[in-house]
C-alpha positions in Angstrom: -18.3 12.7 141.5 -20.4 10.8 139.0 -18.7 8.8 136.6 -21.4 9.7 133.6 -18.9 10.5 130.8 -15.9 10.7 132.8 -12.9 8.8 131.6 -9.4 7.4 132.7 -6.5 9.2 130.8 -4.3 6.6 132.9 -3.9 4.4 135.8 -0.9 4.4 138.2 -0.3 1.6 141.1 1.3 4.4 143.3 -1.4 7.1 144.4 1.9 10.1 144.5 2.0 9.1 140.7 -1.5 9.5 140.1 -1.7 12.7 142.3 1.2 14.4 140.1 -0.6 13.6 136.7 -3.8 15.6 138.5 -1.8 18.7 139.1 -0.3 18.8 136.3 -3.8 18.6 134.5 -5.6 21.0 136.7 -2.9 23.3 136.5 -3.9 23.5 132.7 -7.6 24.4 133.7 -9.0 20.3 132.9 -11.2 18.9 135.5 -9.9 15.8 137.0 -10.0 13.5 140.0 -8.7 10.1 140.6 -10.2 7.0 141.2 -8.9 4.1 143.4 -9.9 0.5 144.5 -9.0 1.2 147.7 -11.4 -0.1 150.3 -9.5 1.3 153.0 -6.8 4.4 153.2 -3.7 3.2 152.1 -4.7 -0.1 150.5 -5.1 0.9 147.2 -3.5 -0.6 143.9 -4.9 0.9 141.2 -5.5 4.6 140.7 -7.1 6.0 137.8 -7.2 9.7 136.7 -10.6 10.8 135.4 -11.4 13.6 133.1 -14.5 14.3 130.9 -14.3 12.9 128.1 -14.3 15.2 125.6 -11.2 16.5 127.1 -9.8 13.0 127.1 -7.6 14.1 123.5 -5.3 17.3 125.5 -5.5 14.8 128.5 -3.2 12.3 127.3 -1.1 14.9 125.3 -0.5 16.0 129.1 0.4 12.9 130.4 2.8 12.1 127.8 4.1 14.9 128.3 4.7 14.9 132.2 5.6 11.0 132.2 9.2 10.0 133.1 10.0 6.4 132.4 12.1 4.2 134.9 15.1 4.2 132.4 15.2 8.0 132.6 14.8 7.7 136.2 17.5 5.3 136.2 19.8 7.4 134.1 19.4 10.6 136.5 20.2 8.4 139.5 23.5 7.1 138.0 24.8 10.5 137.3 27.9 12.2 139.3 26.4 15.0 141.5 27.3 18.7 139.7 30.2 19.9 140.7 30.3 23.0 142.6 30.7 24.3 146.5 29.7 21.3 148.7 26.6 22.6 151.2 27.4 22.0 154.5 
């Protein structure tokens, strides 16, 4: 894809973070597609979510809406499991 007035709404060092940002913006109908430095599969450290620009505003609304930060992580992982039946 050309990058003529394409933008990065954000940049994530994991690709699964990256790829969960797209869905969630192409499930709301914007054009997207990420970016990475990766010279080879796998080997990537940066990747950066594109959209066109003038969508870059309800772009980052999106994000910052769909972002968890690692002390919210953090906090779900030190709760007690909910009680109920066990699974077996």
């Amino acid at each position: 894809m050309p990058d003529d007035d394409w933008t990065s709404v954000a940049v994530y060092s994991e690709r699964v973070a990256a790829e969960a940002i797209l869905a969630i913006l192409a499930g709301e109908g914007i054009p997207c597609y990420i970016a990475s430095d990766a010279y080879l599969p796998g080997l990537g450290s940066a990747f950066a979510v594109r959209v066109p620009a003038h969508l870059l505003g309800g772009a980052r609304a999106l994000v910052a809406e769909g972002e968890v930060s690692d002390s919210d992580l953090a906090d779900l992982a030190m709760r007690a499991p909910p009680e109920g039946p066990a699974e077996s």
